[in-house]
N, C-alpha and C positions, 0 to 999 in steps of 0.2 A: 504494500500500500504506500502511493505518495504521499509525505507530508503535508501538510500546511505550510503556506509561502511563510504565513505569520498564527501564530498558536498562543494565547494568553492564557493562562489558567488560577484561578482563585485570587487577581488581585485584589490588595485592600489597600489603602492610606489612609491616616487621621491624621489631620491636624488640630494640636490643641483638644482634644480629647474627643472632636469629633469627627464619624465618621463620614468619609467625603467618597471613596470608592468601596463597594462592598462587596467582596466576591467576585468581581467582575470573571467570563473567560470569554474567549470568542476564538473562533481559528477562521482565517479569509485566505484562499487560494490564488495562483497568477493570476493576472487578468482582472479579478473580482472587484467589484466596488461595495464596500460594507460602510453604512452611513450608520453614525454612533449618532440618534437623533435626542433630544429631550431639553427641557427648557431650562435658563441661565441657571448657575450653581450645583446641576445634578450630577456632577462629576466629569461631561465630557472630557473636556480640557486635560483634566491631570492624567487620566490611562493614559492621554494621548504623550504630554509628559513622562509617563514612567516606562512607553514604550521604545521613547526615540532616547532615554536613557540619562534626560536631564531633571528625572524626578525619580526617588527610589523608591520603592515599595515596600509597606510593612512585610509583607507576606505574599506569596506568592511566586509564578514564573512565567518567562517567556521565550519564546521558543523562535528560530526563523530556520523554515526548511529543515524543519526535525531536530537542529541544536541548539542546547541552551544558550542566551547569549547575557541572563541573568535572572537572577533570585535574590533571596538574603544575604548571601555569602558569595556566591562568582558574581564578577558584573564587567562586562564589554565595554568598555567607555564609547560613547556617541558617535565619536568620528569613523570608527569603525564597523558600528552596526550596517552599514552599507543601504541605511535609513533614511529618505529623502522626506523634509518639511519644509512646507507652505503655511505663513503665517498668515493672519490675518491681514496684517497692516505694510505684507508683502518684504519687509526687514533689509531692500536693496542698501548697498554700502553707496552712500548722498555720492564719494570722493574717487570713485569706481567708475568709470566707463560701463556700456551696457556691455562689450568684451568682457571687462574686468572682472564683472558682478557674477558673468555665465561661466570665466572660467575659474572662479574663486574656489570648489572644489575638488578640480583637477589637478591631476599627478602626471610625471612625465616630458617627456621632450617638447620644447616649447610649440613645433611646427605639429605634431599633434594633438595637444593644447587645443591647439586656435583651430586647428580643422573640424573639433569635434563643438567649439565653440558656435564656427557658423553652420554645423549640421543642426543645430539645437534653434540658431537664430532660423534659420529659414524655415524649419518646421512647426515654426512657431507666428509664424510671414513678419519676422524683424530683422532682416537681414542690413534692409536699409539703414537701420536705427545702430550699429554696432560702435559707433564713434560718439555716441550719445550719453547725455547723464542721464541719472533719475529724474531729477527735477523738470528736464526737458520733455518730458513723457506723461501722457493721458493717463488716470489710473487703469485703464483699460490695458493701455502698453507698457505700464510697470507692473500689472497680472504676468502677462506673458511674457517678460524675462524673468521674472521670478520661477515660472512653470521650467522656464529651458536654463536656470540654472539648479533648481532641483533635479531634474532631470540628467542633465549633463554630466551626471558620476555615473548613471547608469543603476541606481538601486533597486533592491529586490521589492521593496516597499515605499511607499508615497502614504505622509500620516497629511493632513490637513485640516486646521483650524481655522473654518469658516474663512475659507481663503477671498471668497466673491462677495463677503458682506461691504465691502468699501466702494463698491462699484456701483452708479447709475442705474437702476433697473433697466431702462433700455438697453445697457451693452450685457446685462450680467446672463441673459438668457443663452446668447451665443458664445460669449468666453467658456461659459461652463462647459456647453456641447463640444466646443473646438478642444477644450483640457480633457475633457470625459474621453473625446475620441482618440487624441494622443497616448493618454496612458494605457489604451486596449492596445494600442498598437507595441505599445512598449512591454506590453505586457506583464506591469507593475501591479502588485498585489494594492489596491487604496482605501487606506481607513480615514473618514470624510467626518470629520463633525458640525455636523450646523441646527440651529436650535427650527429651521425653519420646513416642516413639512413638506411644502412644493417643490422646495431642491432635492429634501431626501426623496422623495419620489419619482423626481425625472434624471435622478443621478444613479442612484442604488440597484444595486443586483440584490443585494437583503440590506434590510433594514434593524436593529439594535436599539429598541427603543430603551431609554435610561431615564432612571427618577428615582430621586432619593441617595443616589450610587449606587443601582442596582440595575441591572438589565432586566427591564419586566416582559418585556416580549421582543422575539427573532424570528426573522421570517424573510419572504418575496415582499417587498410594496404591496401588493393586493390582497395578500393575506392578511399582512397584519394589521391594513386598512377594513378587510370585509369580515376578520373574524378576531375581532377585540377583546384582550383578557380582563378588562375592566372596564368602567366607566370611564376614570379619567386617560386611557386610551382613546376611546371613543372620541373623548371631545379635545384632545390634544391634536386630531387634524382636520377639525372642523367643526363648528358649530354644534350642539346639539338637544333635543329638545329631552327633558326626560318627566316621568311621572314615579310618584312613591305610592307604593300599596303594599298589602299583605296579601300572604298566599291562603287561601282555601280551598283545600278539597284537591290541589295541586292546581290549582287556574289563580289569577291575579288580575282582580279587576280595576280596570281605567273606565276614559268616559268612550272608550273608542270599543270595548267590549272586552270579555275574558282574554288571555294569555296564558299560554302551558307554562309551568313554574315547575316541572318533573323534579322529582328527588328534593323538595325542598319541604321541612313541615307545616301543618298551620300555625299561622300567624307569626310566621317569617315575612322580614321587611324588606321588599327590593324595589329595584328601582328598573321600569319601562325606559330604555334609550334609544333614541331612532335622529336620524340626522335629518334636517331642514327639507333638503330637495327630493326626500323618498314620502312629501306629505301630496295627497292627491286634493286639488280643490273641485268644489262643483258651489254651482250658485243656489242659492235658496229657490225654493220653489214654492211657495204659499207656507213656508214654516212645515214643509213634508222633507224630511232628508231622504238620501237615495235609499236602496235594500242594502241588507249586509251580505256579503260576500265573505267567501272562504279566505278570499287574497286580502283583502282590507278591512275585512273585519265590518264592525259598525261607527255610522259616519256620525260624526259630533257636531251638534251646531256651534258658529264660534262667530263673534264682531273682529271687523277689522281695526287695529288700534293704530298703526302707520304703514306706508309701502313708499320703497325707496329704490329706485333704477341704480344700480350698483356696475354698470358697465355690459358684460356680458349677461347679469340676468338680475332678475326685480327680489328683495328680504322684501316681505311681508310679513305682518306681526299681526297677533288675531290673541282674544281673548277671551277661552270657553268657555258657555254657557254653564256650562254646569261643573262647577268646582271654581270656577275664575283663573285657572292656571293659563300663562300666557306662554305661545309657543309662535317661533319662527319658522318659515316657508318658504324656498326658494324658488322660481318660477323662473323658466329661458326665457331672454328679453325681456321686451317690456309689456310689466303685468302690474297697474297701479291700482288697484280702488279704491274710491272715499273712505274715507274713514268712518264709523260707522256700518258699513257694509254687512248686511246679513250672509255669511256661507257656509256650508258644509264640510269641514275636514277628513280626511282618512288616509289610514297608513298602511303603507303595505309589513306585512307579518314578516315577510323573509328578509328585510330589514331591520328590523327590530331585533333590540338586544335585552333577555334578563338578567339583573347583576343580583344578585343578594348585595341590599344595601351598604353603603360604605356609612360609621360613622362621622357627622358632622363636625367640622374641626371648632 
C-alpha cells in the first residue's frame, strides 16, 4: 500500500492551559486538495503551523510519504521538510526583485537557478514582470509570485493560509482556478485553510470541517454539504431555518407536519433543520393551503415580513401563522412580495435534517 503524500495523526496544542488543537489526524495524497474549513480561532492556522514545523506539538505525529518527519522527540527543522507555504499576506521580500523573491529557495548553480526561476514565472504568465518589485505589483501579481516561488523548490506539499483572502473578489475567483490548476499539475499534495465555505467548495477534493480544535466532519464537498453531522454544520455553509420539538411515538411534530425521529425516546428535544432554498412557496388561495404530500409534507400558512433581491436570487422572510417562528426563503431571481402577503410554505422531507437538540449556550 502507498503512503500518504502527508499523514497527521493525534495532534494536540494548548496554549496557556487551553486547548487550541484536539486530536486533530488527517492523511491527503499527491494531487489532492484537503480544505481545513471552520470559523476564526478553531485551530486552522496552528496544524497548519505544526505541520510546516514552525509550531511544535504537544503530542502527536507526522508523517510525509510514510516517514516521520516529527513528534515529541524527533523533529525535521522547516527548511527541510521539502514543505511549501503560502501566506496570507503573501510575505514577498519588499528588497527582492520578482527573480529574487522566486528564487529565494533555490539551491544550486546559478544558471539553473534562474532557469527554473523563469519556468515558474511563465507558468504562472509573469515572465514579463521578472525585473520587478513587490510594491510594483497588483495584489493579484504579488498572489502569483508568491505561488511560483513556493513552488519553485518543487515540494511534496503546499500548506496554505487563506492565501486569496487579500484579493479583490473580482480577481480572486480566477487566481484561485489558475493556482488550483497549477498545483494538479505539479502534483503537490495541498492543505488549504480558509474560514470561507465557497472556496472550500470550489477548491477541495475533501473537505475537514474544524470547531473547537477538532475535526467534526470529512468528506467530498457534497457530502459533507448534503449529509451534516450536526446543526451547527448545517448552518456553517448556509443559512438555515430550524424548528424545536419533542419526539413522540418516534415522529416530531412542527407546523409543516410529523417527522421520523427513529431510535430517539419520548420526549426527547430536537431540532427540524432545513436550508432557505429547499422551502417551496404557493400563494394563498381563499385561506385553503395546498394537500399534503408524501414529498413536503403539510403546507403552513405564513405572512410575508420582508423580500430583498440579493443579486442572483430574492431572501424572503415570512412569519408563521401558527407558532410565530420566523423563517427564510430563497427564490431564483427576482421574487419580491408586499409585505404583508398571505402564502403557503412547504419543505421538502429529503432535505430536512433531525438533530437531537444541542444545548443552548
Amino acid at each position: 500500500m502507498i503512503a500518504p503524500r502527508l499523514e497527521i495523526k493525534n495532534l494536540n496544542r494548548s496554549f496557556g492551559g487551553r486547548i487550541v488543537v484536539d486530536n486533530v489526524s488527517l492523511t491527503i495524497q499527491p494531487g489532492q486538495v484537503t480544505c481545513l474549513l471552520g470559523p476564526s480561532g478553531c485551530g486552522k492556522s496552528t496544524t497548519l503551523r505544526m505541520i510546516a514545523g514552525v509550531e511544535m506539538q504537544d503530542s502527536g505525529e507526522i508523517f510525509v510519504d510514510g516517514s516521520l518527519i516529527c513528534d515529541t522527540i524527533f523533529h525535521i527543522p522547516p527548511e527541510r521538510r521539502e514543505i511549501g507555504f503560502m501566506f496570507q499576506d503573501f510575505a514577498l521580500f519588499p528588497h527582492l526583485s520578482v527573480a529574487g523573491n522566486v528564487a529565494y529557495g533555490l539551491s544550486g548553480p546559478k544558471d539553473k537557478r534562474r532557469a527554473r526561476v523563469e519556468e515558474m514565472l511563465e507558468r504562472v504568465h509573469m515572465r514579463l514582470f521578472i525585473d520587478m518589485f513587490p510594491h510594483q505589483l497588483s495584489g493579484g501579481e504579488q498572489q502569483r509570485i508568491a505561488l511560483a516561488r513556493a513552488l519553485a523548490p518543487r515540494p511534496r506539499i503546499m500548506l496554505m493560509d487563506e492565501p486569496f483572502s487579500g484579493l479583490d473578489n473580482r480577481l480572486r475567483d480566477g487566481i484561485r482556478d489558475e493556482t488550483l490548476a497549477i498545483l494538479k499539475q505539479e502534483d503537490t499534495a495541498v492543505l488549504l485553510v480558509t474560514h470561507e465555505p465557497d472556496e472550500a467548495m470550489r477548491m477541495a477534493d475533501e473537505i475537514a470541517l474544524m470547531r473547537d480544535g477538532k475535526i467534526v466532519q470529512r468528506g467530498a464537498p457534497y457530502n459533507v454539504y448534503t449529509r451534516p453531522v450536526d446543526r451547527d454544520s448545517v448552518a456553517f455553509f448556509s443559512d438555515a431555518n430550524r424548528f424545536r420539538t419533542e419526539v413522540e411515538g418516534a415522529l416530531a411534530m412542527t407546523p409543516f407536519g410529523r417527522f421520523l425521529a427513529p431510535g430517539l425516546p419520548d420526549g426527547t428535544s430536537v431540532d427540524i433543520v432545513f436550508r432557505p432554498q429547499y422551502v417551496r412557496i404557493d400563494f394563498d388561495r381563499a385561506g385553503v393551503g395546498p394537500s399534503a404530500t408524501a414529498a413536503e409534507g403539510t403546507a403552513a400558512k405564513a405572512e410575508v415580513i420582508r423580500a430583498r433581491f440579493m443579486g442572483n436570487e430574492s431572501l424572503v422572510e415570512f412569519c408563521l401563522s401558527h407558532g410565530g417562528a420566523v423563517m427564510k426563503v430563497t427564490v431564483p431571481g427576482v421574487f419580491l412580495p408586499q409585505t404583508g402577503t398571505i402564502m403557503w410554505l412547504r419543505i421538502r422531507r429529503d432535505k430536512c435534517f433531525v438533530f437531537p437538540a444541542e444545548v443552548e449556550a
